[in-house]
C-alpha positions in Angstrom: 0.0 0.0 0.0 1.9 3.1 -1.5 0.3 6.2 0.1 0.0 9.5 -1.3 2.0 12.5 -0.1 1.1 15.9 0.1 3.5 19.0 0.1 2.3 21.9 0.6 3.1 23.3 3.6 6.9 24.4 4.9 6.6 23.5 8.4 5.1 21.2 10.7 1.2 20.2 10.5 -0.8 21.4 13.3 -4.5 19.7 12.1 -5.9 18.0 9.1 -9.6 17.5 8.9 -11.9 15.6 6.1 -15.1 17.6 5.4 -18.7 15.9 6.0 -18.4 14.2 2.2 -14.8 13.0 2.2 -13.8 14.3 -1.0 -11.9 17.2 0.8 -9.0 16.9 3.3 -8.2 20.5 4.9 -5.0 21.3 6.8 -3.8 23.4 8.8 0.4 24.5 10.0 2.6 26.5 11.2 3.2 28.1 8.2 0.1 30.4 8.3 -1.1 28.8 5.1 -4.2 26.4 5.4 -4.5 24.2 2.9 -7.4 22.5 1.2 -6.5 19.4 -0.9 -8.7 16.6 -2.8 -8.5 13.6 -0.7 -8.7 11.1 -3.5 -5.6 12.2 -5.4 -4.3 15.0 -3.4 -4.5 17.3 -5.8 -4.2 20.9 -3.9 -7.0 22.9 -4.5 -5.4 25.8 -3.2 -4.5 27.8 0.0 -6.1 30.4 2.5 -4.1 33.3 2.5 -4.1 36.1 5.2 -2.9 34.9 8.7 0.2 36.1 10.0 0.6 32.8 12.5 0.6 29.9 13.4 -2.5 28.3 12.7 -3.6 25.8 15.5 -7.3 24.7 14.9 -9.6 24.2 11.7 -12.9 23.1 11.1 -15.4 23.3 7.8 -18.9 23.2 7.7 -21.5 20.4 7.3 -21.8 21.6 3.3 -18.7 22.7 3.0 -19.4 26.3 2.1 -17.1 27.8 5.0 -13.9 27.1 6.8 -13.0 28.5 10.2 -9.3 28.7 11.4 -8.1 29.6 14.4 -4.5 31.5 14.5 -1.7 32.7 16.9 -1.8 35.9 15.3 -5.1 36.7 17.6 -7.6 36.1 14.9 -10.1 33.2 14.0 -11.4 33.7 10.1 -13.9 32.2 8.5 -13.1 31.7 4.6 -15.6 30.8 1.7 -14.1 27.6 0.5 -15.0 28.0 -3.1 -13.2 31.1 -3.8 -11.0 31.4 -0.9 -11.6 34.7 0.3 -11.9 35.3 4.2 -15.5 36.8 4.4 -14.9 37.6 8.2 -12.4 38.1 10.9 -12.6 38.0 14.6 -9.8 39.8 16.6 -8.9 38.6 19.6 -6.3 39.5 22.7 -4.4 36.5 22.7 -3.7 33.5 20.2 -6.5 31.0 19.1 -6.0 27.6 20.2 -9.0 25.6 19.2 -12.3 26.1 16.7 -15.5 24.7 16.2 -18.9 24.9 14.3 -21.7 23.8 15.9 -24.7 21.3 14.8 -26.4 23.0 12.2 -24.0 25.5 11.5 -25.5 28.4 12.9 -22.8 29.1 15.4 -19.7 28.3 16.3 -16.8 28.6 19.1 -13.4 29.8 19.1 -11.0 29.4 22.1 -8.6 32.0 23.1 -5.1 31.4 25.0 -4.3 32.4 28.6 -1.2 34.3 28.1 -0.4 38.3 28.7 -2.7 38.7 31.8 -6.0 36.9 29.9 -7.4 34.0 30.7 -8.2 31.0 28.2 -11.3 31.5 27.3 -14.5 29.7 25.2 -16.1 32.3 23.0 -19.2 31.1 21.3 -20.5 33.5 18.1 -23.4 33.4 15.7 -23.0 32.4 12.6 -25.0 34.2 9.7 -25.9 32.5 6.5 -25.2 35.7 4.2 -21.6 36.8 5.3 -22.3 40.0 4.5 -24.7 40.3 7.7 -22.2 38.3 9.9 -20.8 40.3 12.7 -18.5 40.3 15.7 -21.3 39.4 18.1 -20.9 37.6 20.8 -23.2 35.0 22.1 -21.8 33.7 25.4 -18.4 33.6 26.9 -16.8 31.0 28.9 -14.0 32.0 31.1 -11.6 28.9 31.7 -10.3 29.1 35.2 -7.7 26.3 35.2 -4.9 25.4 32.9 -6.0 26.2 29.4 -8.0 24.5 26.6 -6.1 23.1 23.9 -9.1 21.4 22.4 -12.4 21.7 21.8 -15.5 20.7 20.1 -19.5 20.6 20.6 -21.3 18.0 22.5 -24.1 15.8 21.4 -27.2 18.5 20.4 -25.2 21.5 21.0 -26.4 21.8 24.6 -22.3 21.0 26.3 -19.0 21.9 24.7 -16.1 19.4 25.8 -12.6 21.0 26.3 -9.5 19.6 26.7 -6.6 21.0 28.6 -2.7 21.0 28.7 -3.0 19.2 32.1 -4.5 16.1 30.3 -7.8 16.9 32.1 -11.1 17.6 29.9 -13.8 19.1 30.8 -17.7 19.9 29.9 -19.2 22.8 29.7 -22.9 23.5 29.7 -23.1 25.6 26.5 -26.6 27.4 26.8 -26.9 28.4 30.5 -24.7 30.8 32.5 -24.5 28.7 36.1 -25.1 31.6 39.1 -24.3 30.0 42.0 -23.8 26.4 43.4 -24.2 25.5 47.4 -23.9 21.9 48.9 -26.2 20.1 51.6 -25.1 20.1 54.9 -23.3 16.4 53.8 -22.5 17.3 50.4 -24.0 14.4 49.2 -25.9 16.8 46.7 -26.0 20.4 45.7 -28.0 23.1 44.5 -27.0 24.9 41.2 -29.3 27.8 39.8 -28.7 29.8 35.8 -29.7 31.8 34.3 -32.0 29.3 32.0 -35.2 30.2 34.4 -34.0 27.2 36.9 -32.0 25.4 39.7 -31.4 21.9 40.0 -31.1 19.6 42.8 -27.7 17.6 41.7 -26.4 14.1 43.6 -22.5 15.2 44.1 -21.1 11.3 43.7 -22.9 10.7 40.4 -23.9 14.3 38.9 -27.6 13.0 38.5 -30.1 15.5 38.2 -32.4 14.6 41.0 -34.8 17.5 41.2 -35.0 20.7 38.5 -37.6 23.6 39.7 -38.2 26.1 37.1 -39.6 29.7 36.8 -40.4 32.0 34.6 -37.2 34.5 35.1 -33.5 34.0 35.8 -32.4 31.7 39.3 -29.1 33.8 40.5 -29.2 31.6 43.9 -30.5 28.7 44.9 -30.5 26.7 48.7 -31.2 24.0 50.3 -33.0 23.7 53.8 -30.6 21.7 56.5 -33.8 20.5 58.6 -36.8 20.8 56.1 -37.5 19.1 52.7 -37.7 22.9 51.4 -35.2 24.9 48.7 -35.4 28.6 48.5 -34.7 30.3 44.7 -33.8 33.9 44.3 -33.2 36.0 41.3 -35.3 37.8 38.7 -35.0 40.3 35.7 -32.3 42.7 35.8 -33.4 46.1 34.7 -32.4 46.1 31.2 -34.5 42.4 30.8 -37.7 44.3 32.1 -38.0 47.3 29.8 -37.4 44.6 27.1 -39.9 41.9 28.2 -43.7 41.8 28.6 -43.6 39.9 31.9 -45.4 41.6 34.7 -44.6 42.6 38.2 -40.5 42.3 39.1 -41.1 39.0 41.0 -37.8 39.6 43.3 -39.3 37.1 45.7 -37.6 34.5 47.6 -39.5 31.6 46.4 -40.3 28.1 48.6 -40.2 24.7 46.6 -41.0 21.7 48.1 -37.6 19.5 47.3 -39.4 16.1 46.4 -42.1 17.0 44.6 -40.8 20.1 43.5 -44.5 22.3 43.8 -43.6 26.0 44.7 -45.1 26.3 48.4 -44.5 30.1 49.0 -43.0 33.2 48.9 -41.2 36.5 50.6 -41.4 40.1 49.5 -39.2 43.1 49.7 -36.3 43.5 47.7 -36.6 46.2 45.4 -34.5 44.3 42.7 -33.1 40.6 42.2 -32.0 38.6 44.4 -28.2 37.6 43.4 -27.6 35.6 47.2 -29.1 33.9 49.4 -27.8 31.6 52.7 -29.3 29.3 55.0 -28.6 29.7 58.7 -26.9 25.9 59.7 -29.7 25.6 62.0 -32.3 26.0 59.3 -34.4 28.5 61.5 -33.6 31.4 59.3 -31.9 32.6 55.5 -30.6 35.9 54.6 -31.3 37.6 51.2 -28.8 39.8 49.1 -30.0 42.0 46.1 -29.5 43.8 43.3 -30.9 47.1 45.6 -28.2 46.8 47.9 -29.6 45.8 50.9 -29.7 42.2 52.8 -32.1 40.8 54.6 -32.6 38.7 56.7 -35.5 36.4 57.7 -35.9 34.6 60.7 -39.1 32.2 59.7 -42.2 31.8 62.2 -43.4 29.0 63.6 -46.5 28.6 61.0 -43.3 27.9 58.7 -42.2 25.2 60.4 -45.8 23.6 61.0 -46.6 23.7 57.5 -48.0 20.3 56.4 -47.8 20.2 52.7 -51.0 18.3 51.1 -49.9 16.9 47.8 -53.4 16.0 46.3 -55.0 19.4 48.0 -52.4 21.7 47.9 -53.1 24.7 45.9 -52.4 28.3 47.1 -49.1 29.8 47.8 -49.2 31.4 51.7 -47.7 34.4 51.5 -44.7 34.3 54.4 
């Protein structure tokens, strides 16, 4: 078996990838030059021309219309692959290590070094289908904490991206939801997490089952979990920006009461005059404290009506107000 070999670039190969149909092999140096090649005969089909790096990471759509290379000259491009021509550019502050397009092409991720003071960092953009309308948006970032990401790529449906890191340790990320805040049980055997996705989830810590997920119908910033009662507390709501843009009424900046089995909301407490972005249970359970958005804390030492609650689960149906 003679195999066929490909010269085109003049220094070492950082990534080759095949497209979706096989026909095309892409690659990728350090000679600033991608590449793009017929796989069956290796006939070049020509290069990408306008980085002045390294280029680390590549990746090419599901129909091959566009490439996306990431380079240590602080850009990541995104080329037509017909005609060559880079149809946009993203600056960045540091080099680009890894790239990706999502499922269905409609966005993709580039990941940035953590050199000169930055941190590595994920940053996920939309992708337009006219390239003429794309532009440097920027849908979410993901600020890596630990040593950085020299891989990455999309999980299955979009929903995680899975990193990997000089360490040797990878990583998943969820991709659509910005986590708030994350506090364990009194014996850590689960957690509470809350995001900005409208809910907070009742995680076992050995496993990383979702047990429990409570939802609402604005942003969770905090979430706890009761040390003597089957009860979790969310706090959060619209910032001020999300109300004048939304139709929902009423700020809702309520601590809200969720019954942790059956997950029912069971009540809620007033007064914050904007959203709640803490909240912490007293160890004995007989009280939680509040921080919001308005500056103030507060706390709330809970009655004894609280504590003789008896939750009906066939005739429960109004919320006391606490």
């Amino acid at each position: 078996m003679r195999p066929i070999l490909l010269h085109g670039h003049l220094r070492s190969l950082t990534r080759i990838r095949y497209n979706a149909d096989g026909d095309l092999l892409f690659s990728a140096s350090k000679d600033n030059k991608p590449c793009v090649w017929y796989s069956a005969n290796g006939e070049r089909l020509g290069t990408f021309n306008g980085h002045n790096g390294t280029v680390w990471d590549l990746a090419v759509t599901q129909d091959s219309r566009y490439l996306l290379t990431g380079s240590a000259d602080n850009t990541c491009k995104m080329w037509e692959v017909e005609t060559g021509r880079c149809v946009f550019t993203w600056e960045t502050r540091t080099a680009v290590r890894a790239v990706s397009f999502a499922l269905g092409d409609e966005k993709a991720l580039f990941v940035t070094d953590a050199t000169m003071g930055q941190q590595s960092t994920i940053h996920i953009v939309p992708i337009e289908s006219d390239p003429e309308d794309q532009t440097s948006e920027v849908l979410r970032t993901i600020v890596i904490t630990g040593p950085k990401a020299t891989v990455a790529v999309w999980g299955n449906l979009n929903r995680t991206i899975i990193t990997g890191h000089e360490d040797g340790t990878i990583t998943e990320w969820n991709a659509d939801t910005d986590i708030t805040d994350i506090q364990f049980s009194k014996d850590k055997s689960h957690f509470m997490s809350s995001s900005k996705d409208h809910a907070a989830y009742l995680t076992d810590s050995k496993t990383l089952k979702v047990m429990k997920r409570f939802v609402t119908e604005r942003p969770v910033n905090s979430a706890i979990l009761s040390p003597i009662r089957p009860h979790v507390i969310l706090g959060g709501g619209q910032d001020a920006m999300s109300v004048t843009t939304t139709s929902l009424k009423g700020n809702k900046f309520e601590s809200r009461f969720y019954h942790a089995v059956f997950e029912d909301e069971i009540g809620r407490i007033k007064g914050h005059f904007g959203p709640i972005n803490t909240l912490a249970f007293h160890p004995n359970g007989r009280s939680f404290s509040s921080g919001g958005e308005d500056g103030f804390i507060r706390i709330h030492h809970l009655d004894e009506d609280y504590f003789d609650f008896k939750y009906d689960e066939e005739n429960f149906n109004d919320l006391p107000e606490m």
